[in-house]
Structure formats: structure tokens, C-alpha cells
C-alpha positions in Angstrom: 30.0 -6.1 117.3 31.1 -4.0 114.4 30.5 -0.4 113.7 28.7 -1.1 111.3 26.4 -3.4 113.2 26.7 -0.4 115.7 26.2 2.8 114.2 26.0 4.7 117.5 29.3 3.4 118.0 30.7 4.6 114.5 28.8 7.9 115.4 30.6 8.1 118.7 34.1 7.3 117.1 34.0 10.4 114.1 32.6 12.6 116.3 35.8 12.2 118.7 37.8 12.6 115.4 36.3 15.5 114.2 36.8 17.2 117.3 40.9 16.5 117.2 41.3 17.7 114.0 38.9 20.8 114.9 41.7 21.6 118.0 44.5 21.4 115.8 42.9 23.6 113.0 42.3 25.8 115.8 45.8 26.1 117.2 47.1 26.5 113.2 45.2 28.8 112.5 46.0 31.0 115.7 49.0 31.8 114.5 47.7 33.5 111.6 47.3 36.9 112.1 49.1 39.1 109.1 46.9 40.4 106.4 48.2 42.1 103.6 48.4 42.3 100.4 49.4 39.8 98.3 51.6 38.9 95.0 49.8 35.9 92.9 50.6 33.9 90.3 48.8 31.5 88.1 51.0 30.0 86.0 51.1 26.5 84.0 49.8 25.2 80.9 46.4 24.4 82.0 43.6 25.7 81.4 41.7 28.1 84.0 44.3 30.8 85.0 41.9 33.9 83.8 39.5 32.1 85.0 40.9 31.7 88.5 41.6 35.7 88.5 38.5 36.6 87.2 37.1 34.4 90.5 38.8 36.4 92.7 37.2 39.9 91.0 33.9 38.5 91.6 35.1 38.2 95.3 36.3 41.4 95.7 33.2 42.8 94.1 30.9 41.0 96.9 33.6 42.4 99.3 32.7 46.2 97.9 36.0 46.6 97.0 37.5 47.8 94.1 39.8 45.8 91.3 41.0 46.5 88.3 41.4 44.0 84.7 44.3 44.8 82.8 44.4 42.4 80.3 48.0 42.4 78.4 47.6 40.2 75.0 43.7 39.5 74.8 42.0 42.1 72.5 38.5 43.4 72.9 35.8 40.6 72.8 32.6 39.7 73.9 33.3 37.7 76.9 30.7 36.0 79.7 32.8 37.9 82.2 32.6 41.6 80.8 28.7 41.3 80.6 28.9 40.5 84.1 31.5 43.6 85.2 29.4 45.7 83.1 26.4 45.8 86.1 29.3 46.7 88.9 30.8 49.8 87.3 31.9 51.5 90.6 34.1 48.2 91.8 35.7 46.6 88.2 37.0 47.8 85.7 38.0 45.4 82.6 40.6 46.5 80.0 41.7 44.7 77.1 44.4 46.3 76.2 46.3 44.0 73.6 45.5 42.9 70.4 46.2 39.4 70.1 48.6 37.1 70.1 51.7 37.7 69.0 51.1 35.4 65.6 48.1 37.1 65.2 49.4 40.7 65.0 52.9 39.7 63.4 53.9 43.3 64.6 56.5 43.0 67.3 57.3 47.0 67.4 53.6 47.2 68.1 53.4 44.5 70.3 55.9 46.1 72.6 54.1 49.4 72.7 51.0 48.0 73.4 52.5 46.0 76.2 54.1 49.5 76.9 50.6 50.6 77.3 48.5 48.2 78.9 51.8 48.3 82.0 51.5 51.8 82.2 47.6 51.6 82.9 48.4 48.0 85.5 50.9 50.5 87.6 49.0 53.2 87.8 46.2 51.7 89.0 48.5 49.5 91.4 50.2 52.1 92.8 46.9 53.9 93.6 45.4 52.9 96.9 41.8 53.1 95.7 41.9 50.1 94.0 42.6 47.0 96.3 43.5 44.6 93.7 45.3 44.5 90.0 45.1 41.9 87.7 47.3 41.5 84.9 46.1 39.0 82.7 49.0 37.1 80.7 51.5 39.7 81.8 53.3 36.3 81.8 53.3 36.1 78.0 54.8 39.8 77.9 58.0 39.2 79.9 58.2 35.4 78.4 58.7 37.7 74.8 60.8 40.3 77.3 58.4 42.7 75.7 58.7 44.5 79.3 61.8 44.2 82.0 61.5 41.7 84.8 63.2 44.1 87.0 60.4 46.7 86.3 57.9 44.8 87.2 59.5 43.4 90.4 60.4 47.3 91.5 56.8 48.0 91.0 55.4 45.1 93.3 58.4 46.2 96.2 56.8 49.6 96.1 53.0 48.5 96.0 50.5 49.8 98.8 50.4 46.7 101.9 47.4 46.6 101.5 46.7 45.9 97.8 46.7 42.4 95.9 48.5 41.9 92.5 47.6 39.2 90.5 49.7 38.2 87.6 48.6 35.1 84.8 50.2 33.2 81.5 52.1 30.6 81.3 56.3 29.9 81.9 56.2 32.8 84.7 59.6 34.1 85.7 61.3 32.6 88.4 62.1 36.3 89.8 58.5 36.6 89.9 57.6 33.2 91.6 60.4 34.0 94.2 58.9 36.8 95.3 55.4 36.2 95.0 53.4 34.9 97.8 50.4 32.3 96.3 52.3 30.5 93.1 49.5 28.2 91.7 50.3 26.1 88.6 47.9 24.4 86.3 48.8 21.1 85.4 47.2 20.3 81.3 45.9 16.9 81.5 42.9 16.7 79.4 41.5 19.7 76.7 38.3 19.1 74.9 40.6 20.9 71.6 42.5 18.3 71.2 39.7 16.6 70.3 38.4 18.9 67.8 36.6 21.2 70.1 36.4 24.9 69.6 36.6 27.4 72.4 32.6 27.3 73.7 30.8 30.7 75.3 30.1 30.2 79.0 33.4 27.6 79.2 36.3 29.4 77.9 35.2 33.2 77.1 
């Protein structure tokens, strides 16, 4: 008789599966006892690397803990996001602090400074306890352009408190940065609606 003539049988057989690969999650995941801080990355060409960061505000938020959006390129805008950060104003804080891309702005002097800026805002606030994680959207972008020293940045993250996350987006990261970062996630392009004609959409990409 077949199992599936036999569903008891079949019943009987994933249960005794399930409970294997229950013991051997168990014993993995025994040996992991560190928490700290962490050093992420999303990287790639993909969409969904803001998006991924902004996922992990909203899980810090339901945490009660506090993060902070530093936002190196992307101007001020009206984004889905914001409107949502706007009703936790004790736990996120959301800081465009660039003005644009840099064909957009044509200004590289002014690019720089502004970079200047919006890094000076990220490392105080990751240097400050209170806040438990830092993003820094498309601080990628900035050292792709060398707009801001590699080694700065890494100095900063050797000196960060344990305890607090740093999470880093944009495309063609630094492989100084990947090496010592702890999550590296890359998004991998393989479809994009504006290829087809398809303008950026509210709710989807802002």
C-alpha cells in the first residue's frame, strides 16, 4: 500500500522527519549565544536595499528601541516611509540629508560637503549609545565617488558601541567594507517594471 493510499502512514513518516530536523536545529542553534551589534550591508543592483533597511527600523521601533535614518544622496521627499516614522517620534528619526544624485546636482564641491554633513550627523549618532541602530542610506554611493575616506568610515565602525547595529546601503560596496562587515546581502536585478516604461509608483518604490 502506498502512502498515499495510507495517509496515516505518510502522517507517521513527516512527523518522524520533522522531528530530526527539529534536533538538529536545536543543537545549531545552541551554540549561538553572542549578541552584538552588528555591521550590515545591502549591496547589489537590485532593487529593495532601502527598503530592506527601512524593515529593520520598523523592527526596532516594535522593539522600543531607538534608530536613526541618515540618508546620504536622497533629498527631502514625500515618502510612504516618513509618514509612517512621523507617529514614532521618540524611536526614529529620518534625515535626508543629500540633495540628489550626483547628475542631478552637477555640483561635486557641494556634493562632497553635503556628504561631509550627512557623515558627520551618521557618527554622531553612532557613536552615541542611545541610539541602538544607524542607517546610512547609500553611504555606498558616497565612497563609490570617494566623496568620503574608506578608512574613516571603517575607524568609525572599530570604535562603535557593542551593542549598536550599523547599517550601510548602495550599490558596488567596498570590499574593505564587506570584509569587515558581519551580514553582506546582495540584490541580484533580474526583472524592473522601468524597463518597461514604468515610473517609480507611491507605496512600491517611495
Amino acid at each position: 500500500m502506498t502512502d498515499a493510499a495510507n495517509p496515516a502512514a505518510d502522517e507517521t513518516r513527516h512527523a518522524e522527519k520533522m522531528k530530526k530536523i527539529q534536533a538538529a536545529r536545536a543543537k545549531i542553534m545552541a551554540g549561538k549565544t553572542v549578541e552584538r551589534g552588528l555591521i550590515i550591508v545591502h549591496t547589489g543592483p537590485g532593487k529593495g536595499k532601502t527598503t530592506a533597511s527601512l524593515g529593520m527600523a520598523c523592527r526596532m521601533i516594535g522593539h522600543g528601541m531607538k534608530v536613526s535614518i541618515i540618508q546620504f544622496i536622497k533629498g527631502a521627499m514625500f515618502t510612504g516611509e516618513s509618514a509612517v516614522f512621523e507617529a514614532f517620534p521618540d524611536l526614529v528619526e529620518m534625515r535626508p540629508l543629500g540633495e540628489g544624485f550626483t547628475w542631478d546636482t552637477q555640483d561635486k564641491a557641494r556634493d562632497i560637503a553635503k556628504v561631509r554633513e550627512a557623515w558627520e550627523a551618521a557618527k554622531a549618532r553612532i557613536m552615541d549609545p542611545e541610539w541602538k541602530m544607524v542607517i546610512c542610506d547609500e553611504l555606498n554611493i558616497a565612497l563609490r565617488y570617494d566623496y568620503l575616506p574608506i578608512e574613516e568610515v571603517l575607524e568609525v565602525l572599530a570604535e562603535k558601541p557593542a551593542d549598536t547595529h550599523v547599517v550601510i546601503t548602495g550599490r558596488n560596496a567596498k570590499p574593505e567594507l564587506i570584509e569587515v562587515a558581519d551580514l553582506v546581502t546582495e540584490m541580484t536585478l533580474v526583472k524592473h517594471p522601468f524597463r518597461s516604461g514604468v515610473k517609480a509608483q507611491a507605496g512600491v518604490e517611495f
